[in-house]
ZAMARTOR-730700 format. One line per 2 residues: number of its first residue (from 0); their letters; for each residue x negated, y negated, z of N, C-alpha, C, O. Coordinates in steps of 0.05 Angstrom, whole numbers. Example, Ala and Ser with C-alpha at 12.3 -4.5 7.8 and 13.67 -1.06 7.14 Angstrom:
// residues 2
0> AS> -264,114,156,-246,90,156,-264,66,156,-285,66,169  -257,45,142,-273,21,143,-258,-1,157,-268,-23,161;
***
This chain:
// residues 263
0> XX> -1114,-116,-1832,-1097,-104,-1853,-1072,-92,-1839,-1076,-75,-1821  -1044,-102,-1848,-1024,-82,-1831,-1019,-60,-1842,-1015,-52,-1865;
2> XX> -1021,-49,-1822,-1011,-18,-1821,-987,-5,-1833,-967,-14,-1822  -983,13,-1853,-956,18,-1868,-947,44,-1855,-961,63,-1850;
4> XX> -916,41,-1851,-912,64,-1850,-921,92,-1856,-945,90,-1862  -914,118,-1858,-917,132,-1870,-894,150,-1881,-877,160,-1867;
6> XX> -896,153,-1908,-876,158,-1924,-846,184,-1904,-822,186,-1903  -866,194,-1895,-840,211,-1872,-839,196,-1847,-826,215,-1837;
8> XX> -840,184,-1832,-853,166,-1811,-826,144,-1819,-826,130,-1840  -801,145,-1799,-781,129,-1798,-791,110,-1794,-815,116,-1787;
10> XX> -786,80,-1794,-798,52,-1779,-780,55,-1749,-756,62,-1748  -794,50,-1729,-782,40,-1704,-757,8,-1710,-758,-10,-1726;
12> XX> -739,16,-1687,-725,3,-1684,-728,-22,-1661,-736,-19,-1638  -719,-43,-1674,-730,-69,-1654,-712,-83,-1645,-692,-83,-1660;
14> XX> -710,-96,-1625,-687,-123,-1623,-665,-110,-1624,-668,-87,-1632  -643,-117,-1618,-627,-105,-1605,-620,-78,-1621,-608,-60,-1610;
16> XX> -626,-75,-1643,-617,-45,-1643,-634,-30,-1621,-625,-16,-1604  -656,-35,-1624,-676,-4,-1604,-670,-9,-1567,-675,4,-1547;
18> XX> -658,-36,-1573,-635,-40,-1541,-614,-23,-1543,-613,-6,-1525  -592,-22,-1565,-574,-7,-1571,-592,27,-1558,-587,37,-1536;
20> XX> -609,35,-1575,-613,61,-1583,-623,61,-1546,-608,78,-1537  -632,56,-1534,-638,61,-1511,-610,60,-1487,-609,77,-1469;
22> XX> -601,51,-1489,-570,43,-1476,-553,71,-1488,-542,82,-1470  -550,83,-1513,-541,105,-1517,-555,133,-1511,-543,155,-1509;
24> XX> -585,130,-1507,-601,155,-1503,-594,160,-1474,-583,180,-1467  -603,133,-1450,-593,136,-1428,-563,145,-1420,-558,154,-1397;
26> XX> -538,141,-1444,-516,146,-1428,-514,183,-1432,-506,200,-1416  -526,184,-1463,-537,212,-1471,-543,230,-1447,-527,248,-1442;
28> XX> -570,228,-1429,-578,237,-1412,-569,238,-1391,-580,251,-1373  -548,223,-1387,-532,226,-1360,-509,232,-1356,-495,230,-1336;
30> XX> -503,243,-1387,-473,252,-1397,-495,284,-1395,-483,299,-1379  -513,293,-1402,-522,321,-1404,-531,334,-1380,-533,359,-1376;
32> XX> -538,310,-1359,-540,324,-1333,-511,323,-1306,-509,334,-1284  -492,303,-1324,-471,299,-1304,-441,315,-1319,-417,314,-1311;
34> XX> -454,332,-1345,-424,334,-1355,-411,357,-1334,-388,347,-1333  -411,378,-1319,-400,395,-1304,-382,377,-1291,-358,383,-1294;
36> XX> -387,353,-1276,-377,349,-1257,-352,328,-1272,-330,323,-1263  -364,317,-1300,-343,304,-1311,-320,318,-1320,-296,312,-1318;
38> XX> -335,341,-1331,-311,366,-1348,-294,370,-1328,-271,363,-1332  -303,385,-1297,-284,397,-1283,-263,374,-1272,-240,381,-1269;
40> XX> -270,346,-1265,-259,335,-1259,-234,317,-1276,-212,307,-1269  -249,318,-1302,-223,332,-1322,-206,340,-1326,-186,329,-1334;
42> XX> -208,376,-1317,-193,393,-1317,-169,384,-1284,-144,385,-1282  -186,378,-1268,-183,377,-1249,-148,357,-1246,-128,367,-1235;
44> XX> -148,331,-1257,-138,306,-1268,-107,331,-1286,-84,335,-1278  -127,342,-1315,-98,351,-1325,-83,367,-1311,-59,364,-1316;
46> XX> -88,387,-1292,-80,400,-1281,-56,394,-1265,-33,402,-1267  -69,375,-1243,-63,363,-1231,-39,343,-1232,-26,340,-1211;
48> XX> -32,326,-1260,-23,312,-1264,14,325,-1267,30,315,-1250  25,342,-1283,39,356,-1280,47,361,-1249,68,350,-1252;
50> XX> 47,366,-1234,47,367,-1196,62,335,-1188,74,333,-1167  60,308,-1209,62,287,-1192,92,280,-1211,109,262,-1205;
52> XX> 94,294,-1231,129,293,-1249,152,297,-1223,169,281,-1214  145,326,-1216,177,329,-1189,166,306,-1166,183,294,-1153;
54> XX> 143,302,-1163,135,285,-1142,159,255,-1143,178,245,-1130  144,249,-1163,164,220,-1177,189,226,-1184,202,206,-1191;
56> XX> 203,247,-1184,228,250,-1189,249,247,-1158,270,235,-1152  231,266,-1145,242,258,-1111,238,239,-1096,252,237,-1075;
58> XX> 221,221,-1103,228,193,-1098,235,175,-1104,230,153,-1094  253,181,-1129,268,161,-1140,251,153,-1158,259,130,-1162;
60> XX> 227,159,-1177,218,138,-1193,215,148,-1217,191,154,-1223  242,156,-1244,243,179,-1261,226,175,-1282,216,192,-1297;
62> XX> 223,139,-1284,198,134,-1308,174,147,-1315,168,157,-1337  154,144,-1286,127,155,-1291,128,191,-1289,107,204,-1289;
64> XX> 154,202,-1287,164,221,-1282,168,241,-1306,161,265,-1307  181,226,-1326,183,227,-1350,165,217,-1367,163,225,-1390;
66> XX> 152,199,-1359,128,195,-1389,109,221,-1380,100,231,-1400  102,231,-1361,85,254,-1355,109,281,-1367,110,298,-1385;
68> XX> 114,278,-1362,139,308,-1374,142,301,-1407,141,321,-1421  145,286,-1416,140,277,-1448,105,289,-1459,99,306,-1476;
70> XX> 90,274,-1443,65,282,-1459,61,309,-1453,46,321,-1469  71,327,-1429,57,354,-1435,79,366,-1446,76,391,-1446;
72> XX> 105,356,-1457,114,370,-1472,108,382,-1501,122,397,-1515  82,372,-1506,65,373,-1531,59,390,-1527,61,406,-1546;
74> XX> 47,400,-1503,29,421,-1489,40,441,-1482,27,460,-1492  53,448,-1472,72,464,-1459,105,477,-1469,118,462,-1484;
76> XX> 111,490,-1464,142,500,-1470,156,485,-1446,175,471,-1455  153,483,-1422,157,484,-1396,185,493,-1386,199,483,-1368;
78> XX> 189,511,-1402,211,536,-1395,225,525,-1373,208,513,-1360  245,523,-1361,246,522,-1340,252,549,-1319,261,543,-1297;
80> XX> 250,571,-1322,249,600,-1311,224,603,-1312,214,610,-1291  210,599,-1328,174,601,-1329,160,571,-1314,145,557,-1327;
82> XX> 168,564,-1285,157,544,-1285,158,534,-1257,178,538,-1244  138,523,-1248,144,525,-1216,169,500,-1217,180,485,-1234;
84> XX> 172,503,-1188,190,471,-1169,188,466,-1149,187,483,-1131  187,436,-1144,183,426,-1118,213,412,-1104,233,406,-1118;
86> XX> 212,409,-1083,234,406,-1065,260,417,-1069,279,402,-1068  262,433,-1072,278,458,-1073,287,472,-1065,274,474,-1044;
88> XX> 309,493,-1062,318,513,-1053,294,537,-1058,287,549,-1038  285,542,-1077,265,563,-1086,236,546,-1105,238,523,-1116;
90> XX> 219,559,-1104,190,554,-1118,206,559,-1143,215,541,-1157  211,584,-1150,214,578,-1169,248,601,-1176,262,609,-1158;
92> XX> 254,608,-1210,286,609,-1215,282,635,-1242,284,628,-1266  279,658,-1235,265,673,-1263,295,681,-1267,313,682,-1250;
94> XX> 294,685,-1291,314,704,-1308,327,736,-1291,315,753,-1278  352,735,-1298,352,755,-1281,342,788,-1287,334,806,-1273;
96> XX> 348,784,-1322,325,810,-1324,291,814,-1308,286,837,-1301  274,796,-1303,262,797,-1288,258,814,-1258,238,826,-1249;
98> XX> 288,811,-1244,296,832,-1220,279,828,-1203,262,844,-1196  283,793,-1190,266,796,-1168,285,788,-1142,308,786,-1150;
100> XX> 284,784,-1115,299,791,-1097,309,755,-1095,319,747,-1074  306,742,-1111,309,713,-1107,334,700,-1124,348,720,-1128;
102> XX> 346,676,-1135,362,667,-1136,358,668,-1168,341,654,-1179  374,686,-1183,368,678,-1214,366,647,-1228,378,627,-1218;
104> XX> 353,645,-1248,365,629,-1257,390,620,-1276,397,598,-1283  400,645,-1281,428,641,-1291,452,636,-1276,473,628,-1286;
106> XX> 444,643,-1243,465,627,-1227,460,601,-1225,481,588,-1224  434,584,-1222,434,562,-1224,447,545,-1240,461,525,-1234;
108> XX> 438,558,-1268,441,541,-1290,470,538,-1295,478,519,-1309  484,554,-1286,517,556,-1296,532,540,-1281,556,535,-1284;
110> XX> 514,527,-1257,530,514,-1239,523,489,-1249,542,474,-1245  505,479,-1258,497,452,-1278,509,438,-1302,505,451,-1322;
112> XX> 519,421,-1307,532,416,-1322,515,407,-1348,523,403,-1371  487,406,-1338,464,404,-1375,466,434,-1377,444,441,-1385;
114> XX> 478,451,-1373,480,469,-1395,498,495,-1398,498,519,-1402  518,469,-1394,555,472,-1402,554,488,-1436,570,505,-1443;
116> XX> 538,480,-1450,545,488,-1475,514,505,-1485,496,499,-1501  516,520,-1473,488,531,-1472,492,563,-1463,499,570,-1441;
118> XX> 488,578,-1481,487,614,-1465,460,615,-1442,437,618,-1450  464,613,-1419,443,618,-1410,432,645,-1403,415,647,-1386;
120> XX> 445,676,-1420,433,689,-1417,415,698,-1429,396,712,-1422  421,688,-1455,412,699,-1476,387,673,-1490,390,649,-1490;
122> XX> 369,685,-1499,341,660,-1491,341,671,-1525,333,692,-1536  358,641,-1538,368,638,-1566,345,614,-1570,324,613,-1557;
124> XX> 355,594,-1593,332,567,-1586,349,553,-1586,349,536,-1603  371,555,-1567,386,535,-1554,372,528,-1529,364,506,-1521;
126> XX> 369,559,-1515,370,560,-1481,332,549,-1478,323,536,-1460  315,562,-1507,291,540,-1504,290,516,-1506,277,502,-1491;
128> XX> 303,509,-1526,309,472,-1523,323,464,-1494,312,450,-1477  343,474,-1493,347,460,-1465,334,467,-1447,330,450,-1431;
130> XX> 324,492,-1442,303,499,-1415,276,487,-1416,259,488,-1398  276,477,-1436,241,455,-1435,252,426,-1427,237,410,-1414;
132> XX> 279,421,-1434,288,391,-1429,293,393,-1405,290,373,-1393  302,413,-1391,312,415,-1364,295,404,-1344,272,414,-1345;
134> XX> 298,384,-1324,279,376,-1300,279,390,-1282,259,400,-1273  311,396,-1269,310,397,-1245,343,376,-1238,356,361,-1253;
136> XX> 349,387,-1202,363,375,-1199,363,374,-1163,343,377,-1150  379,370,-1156,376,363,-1120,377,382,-1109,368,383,-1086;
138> XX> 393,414,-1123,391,435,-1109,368,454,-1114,356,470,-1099  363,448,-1143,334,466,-1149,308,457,-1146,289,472,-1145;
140> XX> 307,432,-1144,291,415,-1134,285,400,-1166,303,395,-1182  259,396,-1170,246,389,-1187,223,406,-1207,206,419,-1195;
142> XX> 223,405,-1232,208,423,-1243,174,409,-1247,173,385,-1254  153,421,-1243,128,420,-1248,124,423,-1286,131,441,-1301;
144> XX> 110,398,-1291,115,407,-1320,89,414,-1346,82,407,-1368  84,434,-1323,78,454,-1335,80,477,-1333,69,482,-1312;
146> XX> 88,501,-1344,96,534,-1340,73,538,-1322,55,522,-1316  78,566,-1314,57,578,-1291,36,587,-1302,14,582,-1291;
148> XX> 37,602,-1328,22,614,-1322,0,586,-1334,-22,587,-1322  1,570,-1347,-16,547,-1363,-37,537,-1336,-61,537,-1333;
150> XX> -10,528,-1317,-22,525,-1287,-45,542,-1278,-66,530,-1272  -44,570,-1276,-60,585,-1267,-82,582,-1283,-104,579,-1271;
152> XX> -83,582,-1314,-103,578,-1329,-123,555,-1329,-147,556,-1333  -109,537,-1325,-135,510,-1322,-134,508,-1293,-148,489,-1287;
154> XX> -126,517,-1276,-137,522,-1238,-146,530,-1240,-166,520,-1230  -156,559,-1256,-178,578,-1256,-197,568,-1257,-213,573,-1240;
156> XX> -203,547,-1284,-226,545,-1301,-229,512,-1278,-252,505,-1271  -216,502,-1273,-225,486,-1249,-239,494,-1231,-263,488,-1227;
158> XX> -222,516,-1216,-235,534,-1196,-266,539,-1199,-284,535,-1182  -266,550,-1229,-295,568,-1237,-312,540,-1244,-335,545,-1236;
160> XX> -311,514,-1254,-322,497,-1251,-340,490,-1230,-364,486,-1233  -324,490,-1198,-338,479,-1173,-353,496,-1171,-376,490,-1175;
162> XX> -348,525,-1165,-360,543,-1162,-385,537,-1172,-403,530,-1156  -389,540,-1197,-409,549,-1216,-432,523,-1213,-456,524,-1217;
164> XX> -416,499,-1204,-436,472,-1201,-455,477,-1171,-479,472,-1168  -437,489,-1151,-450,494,-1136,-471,519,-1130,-485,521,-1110;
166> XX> -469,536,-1149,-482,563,-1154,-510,548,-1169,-533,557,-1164  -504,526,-1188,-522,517,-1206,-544,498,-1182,-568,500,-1186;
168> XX> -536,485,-1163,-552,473,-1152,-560,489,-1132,-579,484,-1118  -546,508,-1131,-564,529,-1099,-583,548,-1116,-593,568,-1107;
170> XX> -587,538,-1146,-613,553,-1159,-608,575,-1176,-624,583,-1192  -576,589,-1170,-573,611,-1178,-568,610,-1210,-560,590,-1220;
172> XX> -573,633,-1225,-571,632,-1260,-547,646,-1258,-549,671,-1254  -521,635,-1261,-507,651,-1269,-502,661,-1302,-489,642,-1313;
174> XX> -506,682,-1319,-508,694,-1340,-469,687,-1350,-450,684,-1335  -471,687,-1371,-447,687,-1387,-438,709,-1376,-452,725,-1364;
176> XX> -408,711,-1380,-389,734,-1385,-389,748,-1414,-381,735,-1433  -398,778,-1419,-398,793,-1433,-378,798,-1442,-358,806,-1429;
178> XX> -379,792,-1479,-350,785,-1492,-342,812,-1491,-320,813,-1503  -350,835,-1483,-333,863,-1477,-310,859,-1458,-288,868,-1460;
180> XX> -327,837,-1433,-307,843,-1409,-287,820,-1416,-263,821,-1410  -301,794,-1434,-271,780,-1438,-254,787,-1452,-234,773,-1452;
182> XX> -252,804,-1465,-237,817,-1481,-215,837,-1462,-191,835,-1458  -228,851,-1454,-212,864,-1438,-208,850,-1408,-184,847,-1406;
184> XX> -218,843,-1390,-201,826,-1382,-183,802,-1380,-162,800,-1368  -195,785,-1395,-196,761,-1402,-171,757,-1427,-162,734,-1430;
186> XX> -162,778,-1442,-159,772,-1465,-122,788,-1462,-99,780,-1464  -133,809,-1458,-122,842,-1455,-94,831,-1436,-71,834,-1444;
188> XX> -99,824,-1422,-74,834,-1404,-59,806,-1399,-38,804,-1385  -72,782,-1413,-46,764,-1412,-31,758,-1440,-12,743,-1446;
190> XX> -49,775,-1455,-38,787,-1487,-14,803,-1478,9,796,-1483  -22,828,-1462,8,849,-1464,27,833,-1447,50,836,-1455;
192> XX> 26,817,-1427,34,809,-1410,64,785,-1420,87,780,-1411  46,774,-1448,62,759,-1459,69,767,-1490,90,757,-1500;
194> XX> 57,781,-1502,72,793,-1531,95,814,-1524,115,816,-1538  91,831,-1500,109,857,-1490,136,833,-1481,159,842,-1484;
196> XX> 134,813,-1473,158,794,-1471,170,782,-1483,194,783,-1482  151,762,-1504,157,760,-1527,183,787,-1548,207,791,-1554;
198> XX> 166,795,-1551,180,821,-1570,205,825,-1550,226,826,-1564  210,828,-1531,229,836,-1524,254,823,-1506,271,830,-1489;
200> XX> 246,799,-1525,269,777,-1531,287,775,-1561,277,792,-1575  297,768,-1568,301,755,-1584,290,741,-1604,275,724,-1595;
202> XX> 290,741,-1630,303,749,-1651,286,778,-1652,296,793,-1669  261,789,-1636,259,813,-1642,285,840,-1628,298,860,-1636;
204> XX> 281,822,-1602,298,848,-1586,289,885,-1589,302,905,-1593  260,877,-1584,252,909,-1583,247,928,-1598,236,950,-1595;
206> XX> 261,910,-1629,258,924,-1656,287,947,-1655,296,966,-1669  291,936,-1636,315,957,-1630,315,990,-1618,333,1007,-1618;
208> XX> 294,991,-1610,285,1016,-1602,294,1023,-1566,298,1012,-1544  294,1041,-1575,317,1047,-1539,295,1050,-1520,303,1052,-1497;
210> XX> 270,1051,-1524,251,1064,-1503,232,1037,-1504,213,1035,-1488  236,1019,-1519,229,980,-1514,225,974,-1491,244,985,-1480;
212> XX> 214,963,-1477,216,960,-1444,238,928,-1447,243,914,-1467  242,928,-1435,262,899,-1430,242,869,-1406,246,856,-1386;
214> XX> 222,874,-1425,201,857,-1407,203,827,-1397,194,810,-1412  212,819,-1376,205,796,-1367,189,787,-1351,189,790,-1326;
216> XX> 172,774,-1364,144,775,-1328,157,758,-1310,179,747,-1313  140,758,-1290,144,741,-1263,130,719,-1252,108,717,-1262;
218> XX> 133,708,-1241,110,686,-1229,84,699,-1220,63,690,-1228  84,724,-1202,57,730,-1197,36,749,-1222,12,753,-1223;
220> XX> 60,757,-1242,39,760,-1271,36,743,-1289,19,749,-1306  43,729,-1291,40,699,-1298,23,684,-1294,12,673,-1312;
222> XX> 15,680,-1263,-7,672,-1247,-36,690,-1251,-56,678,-1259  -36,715,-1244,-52,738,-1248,-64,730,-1273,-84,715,-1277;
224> XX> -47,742,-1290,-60,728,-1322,-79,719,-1335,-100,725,-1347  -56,691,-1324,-66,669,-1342,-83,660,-1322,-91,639,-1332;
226> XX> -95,662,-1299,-122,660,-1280,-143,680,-1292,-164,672,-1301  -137,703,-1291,-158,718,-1306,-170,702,-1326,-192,691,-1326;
228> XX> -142,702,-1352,-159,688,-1378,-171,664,-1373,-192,662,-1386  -166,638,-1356,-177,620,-1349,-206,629,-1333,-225,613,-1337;
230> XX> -209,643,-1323,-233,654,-1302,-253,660,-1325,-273,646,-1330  -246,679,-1337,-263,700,-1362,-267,672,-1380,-290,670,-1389;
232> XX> -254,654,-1387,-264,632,-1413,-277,609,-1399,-291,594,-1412  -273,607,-1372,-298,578,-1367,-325,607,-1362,-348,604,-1369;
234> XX> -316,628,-1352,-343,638,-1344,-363,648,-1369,-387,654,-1363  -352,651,-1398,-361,659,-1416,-373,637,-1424,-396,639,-1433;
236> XX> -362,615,-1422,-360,586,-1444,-387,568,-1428,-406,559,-1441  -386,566,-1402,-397,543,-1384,-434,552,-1380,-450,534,-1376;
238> XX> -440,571,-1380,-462,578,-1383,-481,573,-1404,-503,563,-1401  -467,582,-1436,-466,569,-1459,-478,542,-1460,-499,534,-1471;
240> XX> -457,529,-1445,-456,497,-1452,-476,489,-1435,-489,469,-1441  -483,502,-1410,-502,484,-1397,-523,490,-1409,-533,471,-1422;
242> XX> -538,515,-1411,-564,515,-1427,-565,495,-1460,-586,486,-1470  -544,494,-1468,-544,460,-1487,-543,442,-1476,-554,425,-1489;
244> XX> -531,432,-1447,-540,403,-1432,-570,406,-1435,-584,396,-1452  -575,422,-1418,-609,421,-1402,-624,409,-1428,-635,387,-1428;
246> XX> -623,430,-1453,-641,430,-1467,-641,390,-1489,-657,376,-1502  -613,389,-1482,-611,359,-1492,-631,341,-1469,-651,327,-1474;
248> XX> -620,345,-1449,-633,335,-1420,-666,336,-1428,-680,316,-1435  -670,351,-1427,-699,358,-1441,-703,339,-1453,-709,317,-1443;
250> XX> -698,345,-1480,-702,332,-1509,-708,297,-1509,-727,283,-1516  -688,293,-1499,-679,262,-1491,-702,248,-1456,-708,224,-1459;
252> XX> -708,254,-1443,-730,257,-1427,-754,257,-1441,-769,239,-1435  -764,275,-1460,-788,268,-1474,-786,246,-1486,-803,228,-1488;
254> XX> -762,246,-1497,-765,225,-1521,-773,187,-1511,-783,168,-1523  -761,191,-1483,-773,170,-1460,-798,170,-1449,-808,148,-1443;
256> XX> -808,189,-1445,-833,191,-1444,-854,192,-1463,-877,193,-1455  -850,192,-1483,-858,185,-1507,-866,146,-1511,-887,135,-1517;
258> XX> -847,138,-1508,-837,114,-1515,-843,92,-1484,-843,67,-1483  -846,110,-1464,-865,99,-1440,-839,91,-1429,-846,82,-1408;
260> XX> -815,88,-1430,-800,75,-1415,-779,89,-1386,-768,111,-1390  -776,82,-1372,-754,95,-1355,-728,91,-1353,-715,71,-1353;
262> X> -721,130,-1351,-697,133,-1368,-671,121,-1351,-649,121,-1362;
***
């Protein structure tokens, strides 16, 4: 007599579907024990990719130069005062409210002829349209396109990636970051860092208050930052997520041993 299902009791899958379903459980399980190294290397890639725009620009090859400066312009402002450069006179060209001992970038820019019709002191949404279109040129070198502090933020969380893979295989449990401390570190100081700048530009201008600070950050708070907040969100986030690999890892492992086959 054959045997009938049972009314809660799915039917197994045969012929090439339960080929299918095995071919997806296996990529399953090796996506839940290999995702660290896929994610960071990820991060690793976007990061990274921005770095090879001035690259291709100084050797003459402006295409793959510009299709990379196009797609993170989605992503990015890429300011050009907020933003590193390569082969250059200077790393980088801050504003001169900023007040750092280096080459403004309003002397640069005035000597350029992309932005002949452009106030470059005054950061209207002229001087952001053109300062995101801006590349670079033979004296300033070439712009990286992406702002700094974005840079510092996915280096971080790159950074905290290796780390944490190698912490994970030398046994160690590293515990989440305590949403107290991301908050205040993590959260806190590349908030003031950038609303205290914000506000005290344009179209706010301070609210008009005489005791307003006239805030422009710099490359090394910029960096600081937006590394913190990158540091504090893979370290909050990645702990999280691995105790959901493992436990898929798990899940998916029985479910092979169940079924007698190797995974």
């Amino acid at each position: 007599m054959e045997t009938q299902p049972k009314p809660d009791e799915k039917p197994k899958a045969t012929g090439w579907k339960r080929s299918l379903a095995i071919r997806f459980d296996r990529f399953v399980l090796r996506m839940s024990r290999k995702w660290l190294v896929w994610l960071t290397t990820l991060v690793i890639i976007y990061v990274g990719l921005p770095f090879l725009a001035p690259v291709f620009m100084e050797y003459d090859m402006p295409i793959p130069a510009r299709v990379i400066y196009g797609i993170y312009d989605r992503l990015c402002h890429q300011l050009v005062f907020r933003s590193w450069f390569l082969f250059g006179e200077q790393a980088y060209y801050p504003r001169e409210r900023a007040g750092l001992p280096v080459g403004s970038f309003e002397d640069y820019a005035s000597r350029d002829p992309f932005f002949r019709n452009v106030d470059v002191y005054t950061l209207d949404y002229n001087l952001i349209i053109a300062g995101g279109r801006f590349v670079g040129n033979e004296e300033m070198g070439w712009k990286v396109a992406y702002c700094q502090r974005d840079v510092a933020i996915y280096g971080a969380i790159a950074l905290f990636g290796i780390v944490y893979g190698l912490l994970r295989r030398a046994g160690v449990n590293v515990l989440p970051l305590p949403i107290l401390v991301y908050v205040l570190v993590g959260i806190v100081p590349v908030g003031l860092d950038g609303g205290i700048q914000l506000l005290a530009n344009p179209p706010y201008n301070g609210f008009g208050l005489a005791w307003y600070p006239l805030w422009e950050s710099t490359p090394l708070f910029r960096t600081l930052t937006g590394g913190l907040f990158g540091l504090c969100s893979a370290w909050l986030a990645l702990p999280y997520l691995a105790e959901s690999m493992d436990e898929l890892a798990r899940e998916v492992s029985r479910k092979f041993e169940r079924a007698g086959i190797e995974p």
